[in-house]
C-alpha positions in Angstrom: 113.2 117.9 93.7 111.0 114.9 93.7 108.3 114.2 95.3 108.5 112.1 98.3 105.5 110.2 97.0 107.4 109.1 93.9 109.6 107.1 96.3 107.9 106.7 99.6 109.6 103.5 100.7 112.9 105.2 100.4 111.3 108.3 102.8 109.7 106.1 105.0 113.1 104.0 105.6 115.0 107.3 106.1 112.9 108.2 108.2 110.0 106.8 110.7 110.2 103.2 109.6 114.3 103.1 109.8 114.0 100.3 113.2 112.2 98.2 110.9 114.8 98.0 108.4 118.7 96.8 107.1 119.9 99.5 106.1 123.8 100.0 104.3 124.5 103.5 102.8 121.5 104.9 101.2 120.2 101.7 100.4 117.9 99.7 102.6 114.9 97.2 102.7 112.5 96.1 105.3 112.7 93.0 107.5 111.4 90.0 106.2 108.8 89.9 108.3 108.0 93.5 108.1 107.5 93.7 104.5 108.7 92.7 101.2 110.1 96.6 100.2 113.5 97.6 99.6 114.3 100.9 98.5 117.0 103.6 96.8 117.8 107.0 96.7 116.3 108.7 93.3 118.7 108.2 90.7 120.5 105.5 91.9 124.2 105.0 91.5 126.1 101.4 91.4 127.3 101.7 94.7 123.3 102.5 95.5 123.0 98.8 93.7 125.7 97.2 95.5 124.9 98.1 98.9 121.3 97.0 98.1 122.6 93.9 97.2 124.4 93.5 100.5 121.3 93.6 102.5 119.6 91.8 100.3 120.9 88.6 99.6 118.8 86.3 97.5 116.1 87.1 98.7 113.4 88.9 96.3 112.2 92.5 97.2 109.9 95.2 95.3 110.5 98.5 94.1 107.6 100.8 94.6 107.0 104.2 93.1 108.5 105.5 89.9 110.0 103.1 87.5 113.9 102.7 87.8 116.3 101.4 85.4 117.6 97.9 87.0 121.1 97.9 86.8 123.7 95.4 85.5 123.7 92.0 88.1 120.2 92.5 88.6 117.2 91.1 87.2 113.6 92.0 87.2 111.2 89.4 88.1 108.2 91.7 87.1 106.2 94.6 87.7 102.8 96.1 87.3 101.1 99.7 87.4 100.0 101.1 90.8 97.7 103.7 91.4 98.6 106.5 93.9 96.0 108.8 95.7 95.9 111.4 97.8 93.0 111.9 100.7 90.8 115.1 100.4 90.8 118.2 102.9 88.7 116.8 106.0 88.5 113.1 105.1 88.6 110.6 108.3 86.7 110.3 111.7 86.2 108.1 114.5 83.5 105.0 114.6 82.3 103.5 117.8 82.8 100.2 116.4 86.1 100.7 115.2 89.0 99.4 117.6 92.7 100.0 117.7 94.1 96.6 117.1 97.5 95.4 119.6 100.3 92.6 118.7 98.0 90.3 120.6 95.7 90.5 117.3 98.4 90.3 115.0 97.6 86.3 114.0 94.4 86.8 113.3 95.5 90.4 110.9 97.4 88.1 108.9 94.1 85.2 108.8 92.1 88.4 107.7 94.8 89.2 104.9 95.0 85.9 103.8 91.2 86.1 103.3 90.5 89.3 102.1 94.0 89.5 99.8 94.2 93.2 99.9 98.5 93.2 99.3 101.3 91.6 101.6 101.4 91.0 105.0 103.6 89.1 107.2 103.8 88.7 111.3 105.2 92.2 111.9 103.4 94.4 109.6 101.5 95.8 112.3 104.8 97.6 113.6 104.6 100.0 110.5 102.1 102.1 112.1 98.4 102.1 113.7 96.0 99.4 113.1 92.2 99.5 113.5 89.7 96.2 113.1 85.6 95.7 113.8 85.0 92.7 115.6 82.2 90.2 115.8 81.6 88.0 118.3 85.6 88.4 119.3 86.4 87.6 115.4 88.7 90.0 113.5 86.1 90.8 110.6 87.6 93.5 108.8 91.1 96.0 109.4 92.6 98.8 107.8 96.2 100.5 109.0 99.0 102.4 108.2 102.3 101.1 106.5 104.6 103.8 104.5 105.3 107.1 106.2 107.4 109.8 104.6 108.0 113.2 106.4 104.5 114.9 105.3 102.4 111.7 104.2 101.1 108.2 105.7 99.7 105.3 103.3 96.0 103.8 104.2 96.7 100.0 103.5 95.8 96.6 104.5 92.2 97.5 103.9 89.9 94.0 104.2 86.9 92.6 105.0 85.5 89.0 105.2 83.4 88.1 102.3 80.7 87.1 104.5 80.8 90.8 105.7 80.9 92.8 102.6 78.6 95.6 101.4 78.2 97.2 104.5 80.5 100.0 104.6 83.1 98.7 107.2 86.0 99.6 104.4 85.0 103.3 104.5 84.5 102.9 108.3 87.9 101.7 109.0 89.6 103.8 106.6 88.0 107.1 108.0 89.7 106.3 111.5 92.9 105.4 110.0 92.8 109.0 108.3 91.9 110.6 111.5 94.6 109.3 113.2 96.9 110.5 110.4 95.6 113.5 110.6 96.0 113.6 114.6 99.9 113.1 113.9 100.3 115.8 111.5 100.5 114.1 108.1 98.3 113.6 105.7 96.7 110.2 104.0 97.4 108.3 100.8 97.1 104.6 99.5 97.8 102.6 96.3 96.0 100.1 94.5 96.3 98.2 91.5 95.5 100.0 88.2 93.3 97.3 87.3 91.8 97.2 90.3 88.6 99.7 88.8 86.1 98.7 91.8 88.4 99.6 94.4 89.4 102.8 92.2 85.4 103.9 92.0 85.1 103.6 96.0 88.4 105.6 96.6 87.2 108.4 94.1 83.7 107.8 95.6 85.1 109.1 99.0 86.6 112.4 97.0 90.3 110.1 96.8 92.4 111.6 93.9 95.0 110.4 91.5 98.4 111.8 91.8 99.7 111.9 87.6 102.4 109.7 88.1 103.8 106.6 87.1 104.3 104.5 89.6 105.0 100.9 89.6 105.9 97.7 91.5 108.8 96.3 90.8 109.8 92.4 91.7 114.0 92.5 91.6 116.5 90.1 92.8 120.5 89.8 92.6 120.7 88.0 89.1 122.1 84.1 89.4 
């Protein structure tokens, strides 16, 4: 059986993330303003496709784990090479500084984001799971949170800071707490990043992250015309 990291969109909208999406048959994507993911069961058939494309629309969505054959009516708009890692035994604590962020802090997560560029987020992204910040002065300088959720596993993501506040560790501050609460709820951490992205790869395996051997990939698809 596959892993459910090789498809952890499609676990996560099965499962603990299935309010925040459209769902018809086995196919189903997130709301817009959730996220941009849509996802199918493993080996997809062409009614898998066509139900996809009834909750979809027009409306571009991404693939993401392993690569899947796009079928006829489809097209691919891109895709690029992700890196997917796993937490170690024991990794994640709390910090003093570190606060658990409400919907009243959303607008300024997604002024962060828009800063800090560390992947998409839109108005209700903070529904997918707990979201921590540090704060200065009452300003939102860096966050890090939890977005896909299979059965067994929850993704670290969102992880920013202001480039007026870099190089002092807040990263590995915020995403120790986001582990410990992962850890508190019986799952275990993981996160993806680009597999270009080398700096962000060297502080991941820095803090004893490692890479699961697969392929995984982002996929841009829309119905074709």
């Amino acid at each position: 059986m596959p892993h459910e990291l090789d498809n952890p969109a499609f676990h996560a909208l099965s499962g603990a993330h299935r309010p925040l999406g459209i769902r018809r048959g086995e196919a189903a994507r997130y709301r817009r303003t959730v996220a941009p993911f849509a996802a199918l069961p493993p080996q997809p058939t062409a009614q898998d496709w066509a139900d996809l494309a009834a909750v979809t629309g027009q409306d571009e969505v991404v693939l993401f784990g392993l690569p899947v054959e796009v079928a006829d009516g489809w097209e691919e708009l891109g895709r690029f090479d992700v890196v997917q890692m796993t937490a170690p035994d024991g990794f994640g604590r709390t910090h003093p500084d570190v606060v658990r962020l409400t919907a009243e802090d959303a607008p300024a997560m997604v002024d962060l984001v828009a800063e800090a560029q560390p992947g998409p987020f839109s108005s209700e992204t903070h529904l997918t799971g707990a979201y921590y910040g540090i704060k200065e002065d009452g300003r939102l300088i860096a966050m890090a949170g939890e977005r896909l959720t299979t059965p067994g596993w929850t993704e670290i993501s969102a992880v920013g800071t202001r480039e007026t506040h870099r190089g002092r560790g807040l990263a590995t501050r915020l995403m120790e707490a986001v582990a410990h609460g992962i850890h508190a709820a019986g799952r275990r951490p993981f996160l993806h990043t680009g597999a270009g992205n080398t700096t962000a790869i060297r502080l991941y395996e820095h803090l004893g992250f490692t890479r699961r051997d697969t392929a995984n990939v982002v996929q841009r698809v829309r119905v074709a015309g």
